[in-house]
FITORSE-715761 format. One line per field, with one value per residue (C-alpha): residue number from 1; x, y, z. Coordinates in nm, 2 decimals. Layout:
n: (NUM | ...)
u: (X | ...)
v: (Y | ...)
w: (Z | ...)
END
This chain:
n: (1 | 2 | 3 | 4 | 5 | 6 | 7 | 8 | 9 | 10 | 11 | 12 | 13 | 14 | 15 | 16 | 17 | 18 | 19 | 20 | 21 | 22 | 23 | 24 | 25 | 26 | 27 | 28 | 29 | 30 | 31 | 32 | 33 | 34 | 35 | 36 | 37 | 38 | 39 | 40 | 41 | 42 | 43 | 44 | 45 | 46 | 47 | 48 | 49 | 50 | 51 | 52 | 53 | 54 | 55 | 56 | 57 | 58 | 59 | 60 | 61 | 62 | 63 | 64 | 65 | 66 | 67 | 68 | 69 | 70 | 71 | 72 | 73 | 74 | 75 | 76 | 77 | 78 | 79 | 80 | 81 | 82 | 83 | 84 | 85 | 86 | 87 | 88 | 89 | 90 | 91 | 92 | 93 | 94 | 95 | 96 | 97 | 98 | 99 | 100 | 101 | 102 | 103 | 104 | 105 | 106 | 107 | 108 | 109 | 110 | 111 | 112 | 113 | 114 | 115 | 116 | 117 | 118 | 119 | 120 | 121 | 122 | 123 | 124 | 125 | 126 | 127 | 128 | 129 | 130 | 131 | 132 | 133 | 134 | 135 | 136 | 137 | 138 | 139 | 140 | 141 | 142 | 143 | 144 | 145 | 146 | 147 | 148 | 149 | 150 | 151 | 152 | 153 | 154 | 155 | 156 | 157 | 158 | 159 | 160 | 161 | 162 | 163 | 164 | 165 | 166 | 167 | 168 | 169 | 170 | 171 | 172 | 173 | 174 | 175 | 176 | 177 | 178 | 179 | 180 | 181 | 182 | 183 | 184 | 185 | 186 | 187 | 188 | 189 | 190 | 191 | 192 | 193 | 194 | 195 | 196 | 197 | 198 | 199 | 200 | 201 | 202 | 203 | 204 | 205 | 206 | 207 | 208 | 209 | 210 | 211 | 212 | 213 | 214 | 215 | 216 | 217 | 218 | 219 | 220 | 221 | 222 | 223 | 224 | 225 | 226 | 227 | 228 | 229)
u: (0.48 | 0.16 | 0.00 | -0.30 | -0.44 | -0.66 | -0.89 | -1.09 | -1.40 | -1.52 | -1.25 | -1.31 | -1.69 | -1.49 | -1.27 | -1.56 | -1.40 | -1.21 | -0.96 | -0.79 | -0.55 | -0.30 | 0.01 | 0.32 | 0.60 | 0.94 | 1.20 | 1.06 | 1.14 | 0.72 | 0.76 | 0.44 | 0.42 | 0.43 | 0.15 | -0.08 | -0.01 | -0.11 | -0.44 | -0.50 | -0.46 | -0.70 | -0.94 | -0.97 | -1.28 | -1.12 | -0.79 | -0.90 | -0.94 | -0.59 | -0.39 | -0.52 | -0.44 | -0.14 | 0.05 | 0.12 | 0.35 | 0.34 | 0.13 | 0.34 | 0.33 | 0.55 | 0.76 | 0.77 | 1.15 | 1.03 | 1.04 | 0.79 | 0.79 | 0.54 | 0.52 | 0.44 | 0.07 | -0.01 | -0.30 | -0.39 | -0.54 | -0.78 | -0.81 | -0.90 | -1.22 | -1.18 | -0.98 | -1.08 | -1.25 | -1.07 | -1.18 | -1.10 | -1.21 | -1.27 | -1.50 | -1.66 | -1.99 | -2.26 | -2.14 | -2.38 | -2.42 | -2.47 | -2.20 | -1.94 | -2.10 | -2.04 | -1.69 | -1.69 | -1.93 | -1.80 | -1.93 | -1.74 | -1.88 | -2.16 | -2.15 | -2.13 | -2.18 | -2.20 | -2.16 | -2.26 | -2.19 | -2.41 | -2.42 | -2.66 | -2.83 | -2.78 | -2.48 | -2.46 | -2.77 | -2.65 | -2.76 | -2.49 | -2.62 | -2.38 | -2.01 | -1.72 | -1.44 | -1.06 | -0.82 | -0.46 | -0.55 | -0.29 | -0.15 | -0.55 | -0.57 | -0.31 | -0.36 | -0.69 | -0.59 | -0.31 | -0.65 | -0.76 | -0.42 | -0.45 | -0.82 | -0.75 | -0.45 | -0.63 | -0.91 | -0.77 | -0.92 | -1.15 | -1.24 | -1.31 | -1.42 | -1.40 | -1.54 | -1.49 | -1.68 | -1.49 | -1.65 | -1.98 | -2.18 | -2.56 | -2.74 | -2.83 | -2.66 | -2.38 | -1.99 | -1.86 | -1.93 | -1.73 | -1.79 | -1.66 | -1.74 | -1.61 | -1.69 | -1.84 | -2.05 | -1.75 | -1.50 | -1.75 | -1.88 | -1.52 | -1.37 | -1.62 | -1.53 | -1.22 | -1.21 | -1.39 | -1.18 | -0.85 | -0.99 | -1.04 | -0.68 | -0.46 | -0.61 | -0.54 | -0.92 | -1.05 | -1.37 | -1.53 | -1.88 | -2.03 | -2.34 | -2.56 | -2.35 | -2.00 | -1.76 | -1.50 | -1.28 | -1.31 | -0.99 | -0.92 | -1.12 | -1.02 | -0.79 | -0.41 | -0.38 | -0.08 | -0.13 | 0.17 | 0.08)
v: (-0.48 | -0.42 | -0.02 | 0.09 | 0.43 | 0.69 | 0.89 | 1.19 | 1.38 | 1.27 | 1.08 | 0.80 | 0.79 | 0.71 | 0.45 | 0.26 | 0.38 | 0.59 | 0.30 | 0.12 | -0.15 | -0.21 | -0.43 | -0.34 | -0.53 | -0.40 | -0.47 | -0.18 | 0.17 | 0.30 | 0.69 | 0.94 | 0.93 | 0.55 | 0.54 | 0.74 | 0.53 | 0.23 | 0.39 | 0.48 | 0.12 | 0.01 | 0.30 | 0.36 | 0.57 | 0.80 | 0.88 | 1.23 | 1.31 | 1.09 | 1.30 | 1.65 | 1.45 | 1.47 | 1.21 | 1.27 | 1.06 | 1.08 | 1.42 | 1.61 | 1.62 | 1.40 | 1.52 | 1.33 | 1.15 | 1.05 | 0.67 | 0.52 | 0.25 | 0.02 | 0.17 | 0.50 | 0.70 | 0.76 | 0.99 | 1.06 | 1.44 | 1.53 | 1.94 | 2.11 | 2.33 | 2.60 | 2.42 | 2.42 | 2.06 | 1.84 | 2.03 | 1.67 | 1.37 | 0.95 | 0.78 | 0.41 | 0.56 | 0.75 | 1.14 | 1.43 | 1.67 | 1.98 | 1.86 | 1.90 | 2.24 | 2.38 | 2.35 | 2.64 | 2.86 | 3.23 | 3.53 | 3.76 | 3.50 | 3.56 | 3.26 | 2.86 | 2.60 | 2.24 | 1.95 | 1.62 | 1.32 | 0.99 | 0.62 | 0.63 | 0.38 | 0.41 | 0.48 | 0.46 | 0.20 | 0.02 | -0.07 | 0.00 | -0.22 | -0.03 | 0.11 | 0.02 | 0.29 | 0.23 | 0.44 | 0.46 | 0.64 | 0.81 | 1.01 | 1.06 | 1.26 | 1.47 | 1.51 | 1.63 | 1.89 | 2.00 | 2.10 | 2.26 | 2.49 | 2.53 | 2.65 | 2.91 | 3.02 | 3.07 | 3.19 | 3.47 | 3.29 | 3.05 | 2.78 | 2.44 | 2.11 | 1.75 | 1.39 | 1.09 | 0.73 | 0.44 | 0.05 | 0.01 | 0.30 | 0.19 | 0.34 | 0.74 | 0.71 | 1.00 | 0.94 | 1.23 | 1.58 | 1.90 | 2.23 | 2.58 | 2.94 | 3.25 | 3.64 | 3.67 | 3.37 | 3.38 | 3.24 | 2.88 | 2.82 | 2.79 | 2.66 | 2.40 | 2.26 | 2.30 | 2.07 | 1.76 | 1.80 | 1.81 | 1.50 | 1.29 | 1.41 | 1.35 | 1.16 | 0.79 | 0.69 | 0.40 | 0.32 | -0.02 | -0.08 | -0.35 | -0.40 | -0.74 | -0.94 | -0.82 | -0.54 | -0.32 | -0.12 | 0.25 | 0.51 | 0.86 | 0.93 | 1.28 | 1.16 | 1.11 | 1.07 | 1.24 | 1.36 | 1.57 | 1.83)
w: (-1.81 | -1.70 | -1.69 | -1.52 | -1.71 | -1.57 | -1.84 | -1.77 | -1.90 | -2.22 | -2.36 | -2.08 | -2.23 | -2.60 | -2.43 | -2.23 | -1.86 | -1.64 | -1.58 | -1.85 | -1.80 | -2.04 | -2.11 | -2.28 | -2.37 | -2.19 | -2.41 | -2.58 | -2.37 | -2.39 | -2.44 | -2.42 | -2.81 | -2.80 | -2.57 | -2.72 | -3.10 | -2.93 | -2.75 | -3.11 | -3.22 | -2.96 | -2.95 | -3.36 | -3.26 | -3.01 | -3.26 | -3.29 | -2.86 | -2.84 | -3.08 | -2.87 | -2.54 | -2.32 | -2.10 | -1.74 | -1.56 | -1.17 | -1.17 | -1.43 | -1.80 | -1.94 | -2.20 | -2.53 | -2.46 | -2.09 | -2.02 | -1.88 | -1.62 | -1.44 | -1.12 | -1.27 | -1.21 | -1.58 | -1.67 | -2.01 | -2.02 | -2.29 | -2.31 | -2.02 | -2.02 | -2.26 | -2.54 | -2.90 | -3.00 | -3.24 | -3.60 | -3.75 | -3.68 | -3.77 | -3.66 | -3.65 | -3.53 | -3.65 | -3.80 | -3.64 | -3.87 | -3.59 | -3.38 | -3.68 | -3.81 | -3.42 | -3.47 | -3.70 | -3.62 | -3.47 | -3.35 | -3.69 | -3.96 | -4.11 | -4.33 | -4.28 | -4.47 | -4.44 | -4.71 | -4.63 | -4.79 | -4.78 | -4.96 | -5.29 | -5.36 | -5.77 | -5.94 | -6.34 | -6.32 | -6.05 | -5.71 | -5.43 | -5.10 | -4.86 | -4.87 | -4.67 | -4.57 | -4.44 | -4.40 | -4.28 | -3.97 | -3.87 | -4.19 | -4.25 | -3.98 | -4.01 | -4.41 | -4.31 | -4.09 | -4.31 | -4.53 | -4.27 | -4.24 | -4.63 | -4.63 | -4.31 | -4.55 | -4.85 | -4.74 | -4.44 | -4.07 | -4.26 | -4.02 | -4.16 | -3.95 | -4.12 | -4.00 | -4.18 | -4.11 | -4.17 | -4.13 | -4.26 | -4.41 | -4.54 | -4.77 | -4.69 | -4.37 | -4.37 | -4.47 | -4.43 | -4.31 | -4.38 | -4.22 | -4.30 | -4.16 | -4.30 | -4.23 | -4.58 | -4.76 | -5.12 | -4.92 | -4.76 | -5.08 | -5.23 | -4.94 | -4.92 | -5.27 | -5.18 | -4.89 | -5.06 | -5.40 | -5.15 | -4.94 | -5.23 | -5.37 | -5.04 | -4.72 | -4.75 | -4.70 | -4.94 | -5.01 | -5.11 | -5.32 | -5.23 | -5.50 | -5.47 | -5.71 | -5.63 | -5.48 | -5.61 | -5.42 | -5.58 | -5.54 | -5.66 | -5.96 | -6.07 | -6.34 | -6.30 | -5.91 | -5.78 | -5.38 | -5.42 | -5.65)
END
């Protein structure tokens, strides 16, 4: 069947327009949750606005069980003025630094921090030309935020932000960018370490080194990898 989505505020700017037609095939019952996946699919870049996003389905929201049909007025609703932004994100494009560190930053901190990581050039005397990241998108995403829930535990109403690149990344250009704010400076510096170390441990995001003679695709490598301990 054939679907004719309307998309609102910034999110239309991530999916190219305000209109989106889309076709889906209706042996298959197309639920709210099954909607958004396949946005996801399409619009890799915009994963982070989708998952915050609700469906509405003839000028209601839809509840995740409804069934959607053809001649349904489908919106997809990013957060009205006033909501929090995504604190993580992925990303095909290039990461700003500032726009990640905003995420955190509030009124009772005094501290933030930000760690940024980029492509080298040299790594144990050889040359890297550029890195390449995938990533199973979905669980990334959520892995990421549960880091995010385990820092604001561990650290009382520690706020933590994290953007990943994925595709292409040439050398210095920025990979990934982690943001934390806390009332007292302890608590980012930990927090911060904290983040990358968990990252590496549990959010299915590979990365591939691709020197002038070869590539090699590079995995955890903090020993033994076990993403469940």
């Amino acid at each position: 069947m054939k679907l004719q989505l309307y998309i609102f505020a910034g999110l239309a700017e991530q999916l190219g327009g305000a209109v989106l037609a889309m076709e889906w095939d209706a042996a298959t019952p197309l639920t709210p949750p099954l909607l958004k996946q396949r946005l996801m699919e399409l619009y890799p870049q915009a994963a982070g606005s989708l998952e915050q996003a609700f469906v509405a389905v003839n000028h209601s929201y839809a509840a995740d069980d409804q069934i959607i049909g053809e001649r349904d007025e489908i919106a997809i609703i990013p957060p009205v003025s006033g909501g929090q932004p995504a604190r993580v994100e992925i990303t095909y494009d290039p990461i700003s630094v500032e726009s990640v560190t905003s995420k955190v930053l509030h009124p009772h901190h005094g501290a933030a921090l930000t760690f940024t990581g980029t492509t080298r050039e040299w790594t144990h005397g050889k040359r890297t030309c550029l890195l390449e990241y995938e990533a199973y998108e979905p669980m990334a995403l959520k892995t990421m935020e549960q880091i995010v829930v385990e820092i604001a535990e561990r650290w009382n109403g520690t706020l933590c932000a994290i953007t990943h690149r994925l595709g292409k990344v040439d050398i210095g250009e920025i990979s990934v960018v982690i943001a934390v704010s806390s009332p007292h400076r302890d608590a980012v510096y930990e927090a911060s370490r904290y983040a990358i170390e968990r990252l590496k441990q549990i959010v299915p995001i590979w990365k591939k080194e691709i020197w002038e003679d070869g590539s090699e695709w590079k995995g955890h490598q903090l020993g033994p990898w076990n993403p469940l301990t």
